[in-house]
C-alpha positions in Angstrom: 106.3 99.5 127.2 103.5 98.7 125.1 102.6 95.0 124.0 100.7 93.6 121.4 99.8 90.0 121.6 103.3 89.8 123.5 105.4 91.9 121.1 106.7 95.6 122.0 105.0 98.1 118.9 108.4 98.1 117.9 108.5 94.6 116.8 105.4 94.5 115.3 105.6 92.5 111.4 105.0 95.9 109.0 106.1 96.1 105.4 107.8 98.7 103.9 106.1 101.0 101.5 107.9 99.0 98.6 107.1 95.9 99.9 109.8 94.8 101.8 109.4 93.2 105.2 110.2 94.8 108.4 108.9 96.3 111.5 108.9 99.7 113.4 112.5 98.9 115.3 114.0 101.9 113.2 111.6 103.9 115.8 113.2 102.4 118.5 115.0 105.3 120.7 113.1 107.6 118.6 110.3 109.5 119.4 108.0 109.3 116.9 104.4 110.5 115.4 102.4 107.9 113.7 100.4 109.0 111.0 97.8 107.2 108.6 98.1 109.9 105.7 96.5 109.8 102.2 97.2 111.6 99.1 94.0 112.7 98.0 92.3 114.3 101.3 91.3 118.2 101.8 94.2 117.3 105.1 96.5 116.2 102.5 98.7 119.2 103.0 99.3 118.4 106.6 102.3 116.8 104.8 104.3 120.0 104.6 104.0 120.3 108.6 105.0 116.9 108.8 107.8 117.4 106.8 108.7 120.3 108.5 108.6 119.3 112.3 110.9 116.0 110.3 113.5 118.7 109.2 113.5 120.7 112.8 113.7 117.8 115.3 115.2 114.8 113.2 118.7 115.2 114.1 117.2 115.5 117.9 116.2 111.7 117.8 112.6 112.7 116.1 110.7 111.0 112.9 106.9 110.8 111.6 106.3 107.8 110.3 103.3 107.7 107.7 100.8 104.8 106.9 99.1 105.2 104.2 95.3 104.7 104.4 92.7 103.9 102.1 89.4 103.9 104.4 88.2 107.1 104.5 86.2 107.6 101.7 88.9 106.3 99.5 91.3 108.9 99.2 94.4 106.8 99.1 93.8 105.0 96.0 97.3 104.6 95.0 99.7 102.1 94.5 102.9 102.1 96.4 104.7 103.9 93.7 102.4 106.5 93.3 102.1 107.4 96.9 105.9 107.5 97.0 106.2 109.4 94.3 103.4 111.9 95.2 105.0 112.6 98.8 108.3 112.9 97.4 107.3 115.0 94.7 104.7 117.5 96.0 105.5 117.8 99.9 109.5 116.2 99.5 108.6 113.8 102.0 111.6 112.4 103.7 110.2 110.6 106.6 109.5 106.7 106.4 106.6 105.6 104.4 105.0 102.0 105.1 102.8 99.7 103.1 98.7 100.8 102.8 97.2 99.4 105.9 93.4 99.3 107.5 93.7 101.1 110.7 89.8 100.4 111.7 87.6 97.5 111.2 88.0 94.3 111.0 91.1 94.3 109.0 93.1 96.4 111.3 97.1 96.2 111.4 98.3 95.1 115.0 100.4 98.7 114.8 96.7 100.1 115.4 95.5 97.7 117.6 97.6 99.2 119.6 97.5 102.5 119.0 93.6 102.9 119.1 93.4 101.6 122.6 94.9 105.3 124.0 92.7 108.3 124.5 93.0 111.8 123.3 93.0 114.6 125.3 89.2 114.9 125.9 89.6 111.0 127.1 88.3 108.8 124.3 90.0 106.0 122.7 89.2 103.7 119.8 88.5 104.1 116.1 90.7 106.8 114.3 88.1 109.4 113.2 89.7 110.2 109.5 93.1 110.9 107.5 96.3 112.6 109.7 95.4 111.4 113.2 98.6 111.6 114.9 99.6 109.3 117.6 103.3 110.8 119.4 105.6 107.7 120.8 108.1 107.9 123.1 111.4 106.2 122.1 110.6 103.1 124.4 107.1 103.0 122.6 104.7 103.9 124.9 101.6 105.8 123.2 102.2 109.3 125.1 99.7 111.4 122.9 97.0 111.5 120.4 95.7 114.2 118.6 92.6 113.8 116.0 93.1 114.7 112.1 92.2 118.5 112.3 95.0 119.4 115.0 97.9 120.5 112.5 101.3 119.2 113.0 102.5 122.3 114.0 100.0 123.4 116.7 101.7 124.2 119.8 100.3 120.9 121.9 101.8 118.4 119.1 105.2 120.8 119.6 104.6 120.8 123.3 104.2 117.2 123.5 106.9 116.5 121.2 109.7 118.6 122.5 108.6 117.2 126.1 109.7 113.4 124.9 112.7 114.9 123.4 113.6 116.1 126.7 113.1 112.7 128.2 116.5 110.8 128.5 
């Protein structure tokens, strides 16, 4: 199990995308792909894969769960209501959305503390490189992939990886 300053991931402090306080225990017993997404980014409609791998493996114990990102060259300029509306409305997201968080620099939310500190396949850890970098979970919370913004949800190693965690008992 992961820790952050003492706390599993799951019980990491992490509003809501309307505001409301909370933290990623929904996840727990889930296997789950972190995503910082944004509305405005030529990866934007990595959404529809998203939503898609949401609608095949939910019911197997299976959820994305998007963070909304403003860092990368500003192309998540909305407000809460927007990007809710905009993911519901163009892509008929139906995953869980959470508040607009920094996942780099200074300002970065404990969720990505952790999550940063775990390689990719070619070995290298730290800063996420842009929009719709994917980090897979297992359903005790233990980082068990990351894939960088231009692998689509849908490429067979994200499937691979997923339906190998969904295996796991």
């Amino acid at each position: 199990m992961n820790y952050v300053g003492g706390m599993a991931i799951h019980d990491i402090p992490v509003n809501t995308l309307a505001g409301e306080p909370g933290d990623l225990s929904a996840l727990r017993g889930k296997v789950a792909l972190v995503v910082n997404v944004a509305s405005r980014c030529g990866l934007t409609p990595q959404y529809a894969g998203l939503e898609r791998l949401q609608e095949k493996y939910g019911e197997q114990g299976f959820t994305v769960a998007g963070f909304p990102c403003n860092q990368f060259m500003g192309q998540e300029p909305g407000t809460s209501e927007e990007i809710a509306t905009f993911c519901s409305a163009t892509y008929g997201v139906s995953f869980p959305l959470f508040e607009k968080i920094e996942v780099n620099g200074p300002g970065r939310h404990a969720v990505y503390e952790e999550l940063t500190g775990h390689a990719d396949a070619d070995g290298t850890a730290g800063d996420v490189q842009w929009n719709f970098e994917k980090f897979l979970l297992s359903r005790d919370g233990r980082v068990l992939a990351r894939f960088r913004p231009r692998t689509e949800p849908e490429d067979p190693a994200v499937v691979a990886a997923i339906e190998a965690a969904l295996s796991e008992s």
